[in-house]
C-alpha positions as CSV (number, residue, x, y, z in Angstrom):
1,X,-19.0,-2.3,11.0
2,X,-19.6,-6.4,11.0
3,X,-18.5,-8.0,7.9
4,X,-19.6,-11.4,7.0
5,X,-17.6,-13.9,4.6
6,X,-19.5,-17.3,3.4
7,X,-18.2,-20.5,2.1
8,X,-20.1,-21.1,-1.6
9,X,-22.7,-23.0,-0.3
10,X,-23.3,-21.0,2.5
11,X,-23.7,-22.8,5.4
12,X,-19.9,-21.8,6.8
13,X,-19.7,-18.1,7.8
14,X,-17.3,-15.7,9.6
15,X,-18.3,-12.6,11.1
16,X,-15.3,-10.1,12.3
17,X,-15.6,-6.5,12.8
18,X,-14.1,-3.7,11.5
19,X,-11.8,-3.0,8.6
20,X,-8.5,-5.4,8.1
21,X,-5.9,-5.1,9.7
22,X,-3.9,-6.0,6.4
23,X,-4.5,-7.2,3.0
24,X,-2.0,-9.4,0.8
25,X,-1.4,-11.9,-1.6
26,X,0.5,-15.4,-1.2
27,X,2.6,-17.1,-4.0
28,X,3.8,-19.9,-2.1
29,X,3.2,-23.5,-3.8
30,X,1.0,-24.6,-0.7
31,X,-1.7,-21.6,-1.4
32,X,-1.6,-22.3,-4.8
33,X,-2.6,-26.1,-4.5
34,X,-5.0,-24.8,-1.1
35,X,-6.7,-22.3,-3.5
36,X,-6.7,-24.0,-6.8
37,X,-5.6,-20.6,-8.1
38,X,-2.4,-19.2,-8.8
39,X,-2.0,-17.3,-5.2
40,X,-4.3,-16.5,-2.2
41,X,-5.9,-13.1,-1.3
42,X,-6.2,-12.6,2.8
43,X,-6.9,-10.2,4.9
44,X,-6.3,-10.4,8.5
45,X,-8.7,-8.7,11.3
46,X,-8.3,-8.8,14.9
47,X,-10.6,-10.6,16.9
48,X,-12.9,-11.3,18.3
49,X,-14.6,-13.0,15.4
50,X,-17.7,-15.1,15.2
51,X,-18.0,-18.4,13.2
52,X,-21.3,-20.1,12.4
53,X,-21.9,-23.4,10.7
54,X,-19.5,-26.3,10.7
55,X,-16.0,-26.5,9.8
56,X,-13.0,-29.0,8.6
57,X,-9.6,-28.2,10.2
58,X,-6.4,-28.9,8.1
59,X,-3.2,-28.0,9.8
60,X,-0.1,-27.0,7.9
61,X,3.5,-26.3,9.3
62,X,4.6,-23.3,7.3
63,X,8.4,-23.0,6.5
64,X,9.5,-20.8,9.5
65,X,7.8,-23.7,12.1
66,X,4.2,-21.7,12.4
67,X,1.6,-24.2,12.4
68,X,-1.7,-22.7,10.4
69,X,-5.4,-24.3,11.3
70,X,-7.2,-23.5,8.0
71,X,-10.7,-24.1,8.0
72,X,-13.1,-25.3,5.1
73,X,-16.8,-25.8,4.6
74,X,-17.2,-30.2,4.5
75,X,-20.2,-29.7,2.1
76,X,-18.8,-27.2,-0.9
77,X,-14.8,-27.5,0.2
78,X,-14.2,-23.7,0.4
79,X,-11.2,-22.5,2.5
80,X,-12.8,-20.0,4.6
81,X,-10.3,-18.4,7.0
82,X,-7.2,-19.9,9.4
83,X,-5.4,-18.7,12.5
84,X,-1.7,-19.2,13.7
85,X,-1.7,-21.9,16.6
86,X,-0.3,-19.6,19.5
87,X,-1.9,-16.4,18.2
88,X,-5.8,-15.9,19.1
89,X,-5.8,-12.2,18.3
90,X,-6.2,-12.3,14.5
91,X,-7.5,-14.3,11.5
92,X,-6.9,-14.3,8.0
93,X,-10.4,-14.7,6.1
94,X,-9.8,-15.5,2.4
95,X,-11.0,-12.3,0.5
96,X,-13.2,-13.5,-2.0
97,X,-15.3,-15.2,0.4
98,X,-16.6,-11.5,1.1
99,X,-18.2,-11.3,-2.5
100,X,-17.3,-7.5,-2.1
101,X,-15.3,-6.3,-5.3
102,X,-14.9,-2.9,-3.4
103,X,-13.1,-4.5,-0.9
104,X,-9.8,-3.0,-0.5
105,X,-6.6,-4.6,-2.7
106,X,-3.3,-6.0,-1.4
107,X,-0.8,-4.3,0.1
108,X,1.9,-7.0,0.4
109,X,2.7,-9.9,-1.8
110,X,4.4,-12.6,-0.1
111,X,6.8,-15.4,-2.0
112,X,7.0,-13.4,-4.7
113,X,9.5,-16.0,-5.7
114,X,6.5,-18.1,-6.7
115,X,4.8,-15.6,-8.7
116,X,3.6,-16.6,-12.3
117,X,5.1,-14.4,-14.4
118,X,1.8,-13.0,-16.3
119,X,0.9,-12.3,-12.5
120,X,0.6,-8.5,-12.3
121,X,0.8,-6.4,-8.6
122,X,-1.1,-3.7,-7.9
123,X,0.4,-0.5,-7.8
124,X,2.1,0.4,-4.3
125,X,2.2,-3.4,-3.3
126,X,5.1,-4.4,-1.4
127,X,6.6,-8.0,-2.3
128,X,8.9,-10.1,-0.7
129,X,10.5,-12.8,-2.0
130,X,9.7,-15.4,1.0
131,X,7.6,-14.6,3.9
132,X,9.1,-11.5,5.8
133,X,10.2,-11.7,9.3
């Protein structure tokens, strides 16, 4: 089953298929400031995945040396999705982007050590305090 994830304005859309591969949170300081929130929900799907609509690459080196492309709509600014430079088999689409509110919660919470303290998991979520190995 396709699922499709729009930027707000629309005209920047992913299309994977399937369910995700995983779901989790992210507490590090540069998802905060990418999001605008206090952490980022993602959930990763295998490709192949189809994009339609233009896109603005950013590029950020991550703290164990992975390079992430992130991609955002140049009209409304939404952060869309981004792969790992060197692995073309997944992508992580930002969950809200789905507009689904039955779509399924986080598993794993990553840089836990970043969490806002009023920041409650859901039950069953695993958290580590960095980004796991």
């Amino acid at each position: 089953m396709p699922r499709t994830a729009a930027c707000t304005c629309g005209q920047l859309r992913i299309e994977v298929d399937g369910g995700p591969r995983g779901v989790g949170i992210c507490h590090c300081l540069a998802c905060q400031q990418r999001t605008g929130s206090v952490f980022a929900a993602l959930a990763s799907f295998t490709a192949p995945f189809r994009v339609t609509g233009t896109a603005t690459e950013y590029v950020r080196t991550g703290d164990q040396g992975a390079r992430f492309r992130f991609r955002f709509c140049p009209i409304c600014g939404t952060t869309l999705f981004h792969t790992e430079e060197g692995e073309a088999e997944s992508v992580s689409v930002a969950v809200g982007a789905f507009a689904d509110p039955a779509f399924p919660a986080p598993t794993v919470s990553v840089y836990d050590c970043r969490r806002h303290p009023w920041v409650t998991l859901p039950p069953g979520t695993t958290a580590f305090d960095k980004d796991p190995p």
